[in-house]
VEXLORO-275995 format. One record per residue (C-alpha): z, y, x. Coordinates in steps of 0.2 Angstrom, whole numbers, plus 5000, padded with zeros to 4 digits. Layout:
VEXLORO-275995
ZYX/...
//
This chain:
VEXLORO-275995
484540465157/483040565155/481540495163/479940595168/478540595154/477040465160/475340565163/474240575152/473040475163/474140315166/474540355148/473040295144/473140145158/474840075150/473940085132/472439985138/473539855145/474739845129/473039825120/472639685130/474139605131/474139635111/472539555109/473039395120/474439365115/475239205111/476039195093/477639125090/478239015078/478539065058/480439075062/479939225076/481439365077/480939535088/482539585095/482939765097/483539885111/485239965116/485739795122/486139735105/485139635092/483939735080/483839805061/482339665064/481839595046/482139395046/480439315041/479939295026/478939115019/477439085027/475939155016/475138995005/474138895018/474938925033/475338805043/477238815045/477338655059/476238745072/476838875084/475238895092/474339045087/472738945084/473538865069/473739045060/472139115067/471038935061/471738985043/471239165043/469339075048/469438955035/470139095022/468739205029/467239075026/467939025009/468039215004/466039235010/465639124998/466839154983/467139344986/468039344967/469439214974/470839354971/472039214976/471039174992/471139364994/473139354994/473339235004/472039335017/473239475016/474939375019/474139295033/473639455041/475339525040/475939345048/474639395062/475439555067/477239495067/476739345078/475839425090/476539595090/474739665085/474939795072/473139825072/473139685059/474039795045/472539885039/471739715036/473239655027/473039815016/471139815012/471539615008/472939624996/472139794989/470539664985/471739534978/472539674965/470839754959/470239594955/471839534947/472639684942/474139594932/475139434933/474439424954/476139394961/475539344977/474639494980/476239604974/477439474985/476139495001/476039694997/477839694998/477739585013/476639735023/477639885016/479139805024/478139755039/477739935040/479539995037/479240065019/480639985010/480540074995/478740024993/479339844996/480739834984/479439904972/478139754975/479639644976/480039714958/478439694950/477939504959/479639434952/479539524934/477839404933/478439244943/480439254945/480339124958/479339174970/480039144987/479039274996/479539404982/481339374985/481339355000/480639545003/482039594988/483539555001/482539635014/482139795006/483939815001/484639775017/483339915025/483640045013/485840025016/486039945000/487339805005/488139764990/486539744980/485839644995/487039524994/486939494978/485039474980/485239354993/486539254984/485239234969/483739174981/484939034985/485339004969/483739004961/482538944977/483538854990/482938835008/482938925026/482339105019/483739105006/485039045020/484739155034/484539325022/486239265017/487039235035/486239415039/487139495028/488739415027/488839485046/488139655041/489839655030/490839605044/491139435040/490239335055/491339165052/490439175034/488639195043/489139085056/489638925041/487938975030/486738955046/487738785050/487038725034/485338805037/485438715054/486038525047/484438545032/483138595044/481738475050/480338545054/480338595073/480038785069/481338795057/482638725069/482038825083/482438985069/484138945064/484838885082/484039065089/485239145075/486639065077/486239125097/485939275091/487639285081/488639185096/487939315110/488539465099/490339395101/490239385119/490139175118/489039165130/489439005133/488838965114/487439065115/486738975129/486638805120/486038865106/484638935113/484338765123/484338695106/483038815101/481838795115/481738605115/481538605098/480138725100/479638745120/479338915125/480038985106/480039175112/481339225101/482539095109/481839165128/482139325124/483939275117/484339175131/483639315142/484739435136/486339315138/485839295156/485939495157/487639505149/488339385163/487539485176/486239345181/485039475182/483639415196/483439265181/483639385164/482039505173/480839335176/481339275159/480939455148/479339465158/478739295151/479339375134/478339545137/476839455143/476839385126/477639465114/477639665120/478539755109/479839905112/481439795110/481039665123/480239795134/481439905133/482739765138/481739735155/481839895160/483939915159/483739755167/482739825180/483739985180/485339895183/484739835197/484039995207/482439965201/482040155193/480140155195/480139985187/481140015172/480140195171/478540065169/479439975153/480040125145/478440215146/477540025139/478840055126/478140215121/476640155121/476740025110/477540145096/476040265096/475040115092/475940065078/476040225072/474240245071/474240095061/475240165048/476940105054/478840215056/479340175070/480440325070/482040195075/481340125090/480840315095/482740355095/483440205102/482340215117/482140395121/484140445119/484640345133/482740335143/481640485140/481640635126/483340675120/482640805110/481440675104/482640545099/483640675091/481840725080/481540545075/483340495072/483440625059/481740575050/482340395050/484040445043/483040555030/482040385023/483640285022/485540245027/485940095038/487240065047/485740055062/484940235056/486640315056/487040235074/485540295080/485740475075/487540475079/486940425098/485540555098/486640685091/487740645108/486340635118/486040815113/487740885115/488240875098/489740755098/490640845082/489140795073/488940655077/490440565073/490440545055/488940445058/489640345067/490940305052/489440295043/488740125054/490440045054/490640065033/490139905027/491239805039/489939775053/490539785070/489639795085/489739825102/488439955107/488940035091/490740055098/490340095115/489340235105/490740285095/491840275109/490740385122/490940525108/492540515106/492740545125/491740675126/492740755111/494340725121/495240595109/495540495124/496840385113/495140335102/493840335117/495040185125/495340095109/493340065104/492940085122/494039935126/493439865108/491739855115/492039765130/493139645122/491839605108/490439595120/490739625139/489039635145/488139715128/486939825137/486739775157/486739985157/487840035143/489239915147/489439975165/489540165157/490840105146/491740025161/491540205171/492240295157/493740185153/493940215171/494040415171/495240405156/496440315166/496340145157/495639965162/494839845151/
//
């Protein structure tokens, strides 16, 4: 559904407020995950370790921002501290992906670039934290690169495999994450190594597998934030199944662990939505956007709102949505996904189509492919569009916005016999995936003469 393009005036009201908002926000804990759009759960990166230093038991944001002061004073007075310089930089990057302020990535970059100069070889940390901010920024070659380099000096570095898994997993290289994520347990143990596993043990279809490895992650974690993490996965995995039920006391567990955890709001948020509480879904995302205003959650609200009649309120969301990705761009982050995810179904179909095919041009996920694939649709291109959709189902992943995608296509293609099956597929995996997309795939399973 197209919406009208936001002036350029209130344009530039909306990017005030996201600037604001940016600048006060509350940062969550080190186990934050930004969920994405499309009613699903995002291509979002799982955190990496906490940079040396920071405070992993505080989910205040004064815990982080009292480290970058003290790493700040202590560089003042020993500017040559390459190490100091690292951590600066690993910091920074933990700054913009707790508060959703990507303004914070040119810091990181002029730190770890300091770090490197002044240690050009053997600087792990630098080349792990570099790594760290190229994936941050969605350059996944870059960050496989630096994860390269850290580990040929210091094999077990947790940071450096950590951005290894993630880098493969972004670029589409399943296998070869796997395998990566298999040896960070093996060599380094612990919650990063666990829930890059889970991730993609459910990127290859096998959620059970996921669903044993965050179990363990769950029973060895102690530390409040860590909890708060694994139970928000576990969520996570459980809402993607249509277990709402599941989902629901996970992310109880979550937030008593860690009050007001935003991943676990959001979460919880977007299981309210799916069973069609919808008046306590929008009072829980707006907590979630005051915070944390990034495309995802934003654009979450807004189908939220749209579901129920709201249009000029959703129209507000989109356009913050919008908003937010120019300023990310600026600060030297593709964004290219988000673009396509938001304006196929809310704005710029043409637009979406534009950004899906540069994010499919840097890499192959089963996300990227989806996205294009739904974009192509979008723009009236459905016999083009379906061998993406192959493409996002290869490794074995299933789910339900992807088959609702798939499905759509298929319908308008008129392989009514297919449109049904992964129609009814998508329902039956995860009846209220999208508050906006699942009532579409309701309608259309009505016009081709089938129920759910």
């Amino acid at each position: 559904m197209k919406h009208p393009r936001t002036p350029r005036s209130a344009r530039g009201r909306l990017a005030a407020a996201v600037v604001t908002v940016l600048l006060l926000a509350c940062a969550v804990t080190i186990g934050g995950l930004a969920l994405g759009g499309g009613g699903g759960r995002a291509p979002a990166l799982v955190p990496a370790p906490s940079p040396p230093d920071v405070p992993v038991g505080r989910g205040a944001a004064a815990g982080l921002t009292g480290t970058v002061n003290a790493l700040q004073a202590r560089l003042r007075e020993r500017p040559g501290d390459w190490s100091g310089w690292a951590q600066l930089g690993a910091a920074y990057v933990e700054q913009a992906r707790t508060t959703g302020d990507p303004t914070r990535y040119p810091q990181a970059e002029n730190a770890l670039g300091r770090s490197l100069a002044l240690r050009p070889r053997g600087n792990d940390a630098g080349l792990a934290g570099r790594g760290a901010l190229a994936a941050a920024r969605h350059d996944f070659r870059a960050a496989l690169r630096d994860a390269d380099a850290a580990l040929a000096v210091n094999p077990y570095s947790e940071r450096a495999l950590a951005v290894r898994v993630d880098a493969l997993v972004e670029l589409g290289r399943y296998d070869a994450a796997l395998a990566a994520a298999r040896h960070a347990d093996a060599v380094r143990p612990g919650l990063p190594a666990f829930t890059r596993l889970a991730y993609v043990r459910e990127l290859h279809g096998d959620t059970d597998g996921a669903r044993t490895v965050l179990d363990l992650a769950l029973r060895s974690a102690a530390q409040p934030d860590d909890i708060a993490y694994v139970a928000t996965a576990l969520g996570n995995l459980a809402r993607g199944q249509g277990q709402y039920v599941t989902a629901l006391r996970h992310y109880g567990a979550a937030l008593r662990a860690v009050p007001g955890h935003l991943p676990a709001l959001e979460g919880r948020a977007r299981t309210y939505a799916a069973r069609g509480q919808l008046g306590t879904a929008a009072r829980e995302l707006r907590e979630v956007v005051r915070r944390y205003p990034l495309p995802g959650p934003l654009a979450a609200l807004g189908e939220v709102y749209e579901a129920r009649g709201e249009r000029a309120a959703a129209q507000r969301q989109y356009a913050l949505a919008g908003t937010w990705t120019d300023l990310a761009r600026a600060n030297g982050v593709a964004v290219d996904l988000d673009t396509a995810l938001i304006e196929a179904d809310h704005g710029d179909r043409q637009a979406a189509l534009r950004a899906a095919r540069a994010e499919w041009g840097r890499r192959h996920t089963v996300h990227s492919a989806d996205a294009l694939a739904w974009a192509l649709h979008r723009t009236g291109r459905d016999r083009e569009a379906l061998p993406y959709t192959e493409r996002a189902a290869a490794p074995g992943f299933r789910d339900a916005a992807f088959r609702y995608h798939r499905g759509m296509i298929e319908r308008a293609l008129g392989r009514a016999a297919d449109a049904r099956r992964d129609l009814t597929a998508a329902l039956r995996q995860d009846p209220g995936f999208s508050p906006t997309g699942a009532a579409a795939a309701r309608s259309a399973l009505a016009s081709l003469g089938a129920g759910r």
